[in-house]
N, C-alpha and C positions, 0 to 999 in steps of 0.2 A: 370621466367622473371628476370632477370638482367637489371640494368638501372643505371643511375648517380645522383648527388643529385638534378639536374634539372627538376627530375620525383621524385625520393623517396623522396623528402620534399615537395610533394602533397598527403594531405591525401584523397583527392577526390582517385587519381589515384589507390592508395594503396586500396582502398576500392571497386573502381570496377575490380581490377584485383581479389581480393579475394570474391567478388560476381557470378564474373566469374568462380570460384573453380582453379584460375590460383596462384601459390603460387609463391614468389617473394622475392628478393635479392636484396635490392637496396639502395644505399649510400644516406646519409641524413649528412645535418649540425650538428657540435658540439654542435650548440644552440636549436636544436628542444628538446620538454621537453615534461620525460615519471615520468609514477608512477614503482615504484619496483610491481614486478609480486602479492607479499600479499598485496599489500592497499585492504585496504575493502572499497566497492562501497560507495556514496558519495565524496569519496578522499579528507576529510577537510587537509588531508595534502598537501602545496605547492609543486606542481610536482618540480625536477629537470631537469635541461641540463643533456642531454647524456657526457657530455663533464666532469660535476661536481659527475654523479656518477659515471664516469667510473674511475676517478684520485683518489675519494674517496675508491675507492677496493685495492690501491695499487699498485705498480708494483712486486710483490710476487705473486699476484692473475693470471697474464698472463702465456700464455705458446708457448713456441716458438715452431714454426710450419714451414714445409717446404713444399711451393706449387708444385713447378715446377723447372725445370733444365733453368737457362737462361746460354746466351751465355759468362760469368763470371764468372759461376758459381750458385749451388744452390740458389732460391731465398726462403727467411727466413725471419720472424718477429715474433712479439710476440704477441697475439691474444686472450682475453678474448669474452666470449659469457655468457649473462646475461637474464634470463627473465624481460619483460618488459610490462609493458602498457601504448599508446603514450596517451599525454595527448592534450589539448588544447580546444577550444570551438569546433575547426569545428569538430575534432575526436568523439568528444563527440556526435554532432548533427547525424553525419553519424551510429556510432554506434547503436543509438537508432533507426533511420530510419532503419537499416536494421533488427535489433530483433523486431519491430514492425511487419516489413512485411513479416517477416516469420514466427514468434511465436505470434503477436499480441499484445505483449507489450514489453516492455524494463524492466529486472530486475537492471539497474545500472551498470552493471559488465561491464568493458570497454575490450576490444578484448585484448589478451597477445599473442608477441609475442618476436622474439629473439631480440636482439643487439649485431652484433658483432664488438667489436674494435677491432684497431691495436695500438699499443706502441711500436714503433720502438727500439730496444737498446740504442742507441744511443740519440735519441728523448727525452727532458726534459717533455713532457706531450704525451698524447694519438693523435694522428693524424689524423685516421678513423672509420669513424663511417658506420655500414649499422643496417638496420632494416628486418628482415628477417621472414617470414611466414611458413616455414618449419617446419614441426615435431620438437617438443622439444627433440629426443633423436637423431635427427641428429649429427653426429659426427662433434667436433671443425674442424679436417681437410675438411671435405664437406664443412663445409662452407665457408671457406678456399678460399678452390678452386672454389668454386663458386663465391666468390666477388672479384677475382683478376682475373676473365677469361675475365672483359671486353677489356685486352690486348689486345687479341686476334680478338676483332671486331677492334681494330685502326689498329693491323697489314694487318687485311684481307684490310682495304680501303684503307691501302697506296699501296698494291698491287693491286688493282684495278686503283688507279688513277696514279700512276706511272712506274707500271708494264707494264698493259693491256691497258693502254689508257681511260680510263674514261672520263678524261675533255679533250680529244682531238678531243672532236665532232666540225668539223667545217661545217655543214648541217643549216639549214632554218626552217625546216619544224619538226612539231612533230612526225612525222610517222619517219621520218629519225634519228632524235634523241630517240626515244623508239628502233630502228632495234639496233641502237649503244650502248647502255644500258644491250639491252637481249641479246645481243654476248659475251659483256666483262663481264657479270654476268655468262653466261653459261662456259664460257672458266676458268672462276677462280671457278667455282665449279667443273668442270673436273680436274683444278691442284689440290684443297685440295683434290678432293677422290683419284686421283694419289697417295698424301703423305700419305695417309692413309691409303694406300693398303701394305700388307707388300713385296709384290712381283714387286711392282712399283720401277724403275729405273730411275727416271726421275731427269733433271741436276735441279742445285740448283733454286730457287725461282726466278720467273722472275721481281719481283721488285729489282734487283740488273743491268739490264739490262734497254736502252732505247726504248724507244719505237715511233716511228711515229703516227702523226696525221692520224685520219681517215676522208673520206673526203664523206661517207654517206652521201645521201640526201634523 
């Protein structure tokens, strides 16, 4: 699961996705505040900002990385991954409800998982933060590309809403606007397996093109 810090700085959400056995990538504020992966349980040490320890590793400690080819050129930053444990009261609550009800009691030990920032080159301090559930020997690139692919959901809806007609349902009725919904969903998952085929010919993207309203009812 991939998300924005709209979700990842809910530790409910974090908590039942990983209840779910669902493991998750998802951007969280500079301000949210973890323990380094060895605090020993109790944590009498004051947790930090993701933001105060990521600045305190340095910019030596980063490694620059290359996700993907955009249309300018390589896209490239520099990227530390840190073990972590989030801290706060509600993490804390959740944590022990869950070792509770599967092992019957709570030993203390708060959940570790990754951090990864960005520190742009350019950038006088750290800029991105995510908080990530994946295997600890996942490679810096995965994670990488996993926290910068949600590109690729803005690119899919501006080709939905501008391409294929999305908001150009002009109907009444909900049966009519559901038939307008599962056309231009079905049509834009026909063009991405098109581009994904490698034997597909298909002219460039139809969000560069107009589109007419549909008059579904």
């Amino acid at each position: 699961m991939v998300a924005d810090a709209g979700y990842g700085q809910n530790a409910d959400f974090r908590a039942g996705l990983t209840g779910r056995g669902i493991d998750y990538v998802v951007a969280v504020r500079s301000d949210i505040t973890v323990h380094p992966h060895d605090a020993q349980p109790r944590y009498r040490d004051k947790p930090s900002s993701v933001a105060a320890l990521a600045t305190s590793c340095g910019r030596q400690a980063f490694t620059e990385v290359t996700w993907r080819e955009g249309s300018r050129g390589p896209m490239r930053s520099r990227f530390l991954a840190l073990r972590v444990r989030p801290a706060g009261v509600r993490s804390r609550r959740l944590a022990q409800a869950a070792a509770t009800a599967e092992h019957g009691h709570w030993d203390g030990v708060l959940p570790e998982v990754t951090l990864l920032v960005e520190w742009p080159e350019q950038a006088e301090e750290p800029t991105d933060y995510w908080l990530v559930s994946l295997p600890e020997d996942t490679p810096l690139t995965e994670l990488v590309r996993l926290a910068k692919i949600r590109w690729r959901i803005e690119h899919d809806y501006r080709e939905l809403k501008h391409g294929l007609g999305l908001d150009h349902f002009e109907g009444r009725s909900w049966t009519g606007w559901h038939h307008h919904v599962t056309l231009v969903t079905a049509a834009q998952a026909f063009l991405t397996e098109q581009r994904l085929s490698p034997k597909a010919r298909t002219p460039a993207s139809p969000s560069t093109r107009p589109s007419t309203p549909s008059k579904t009812c």
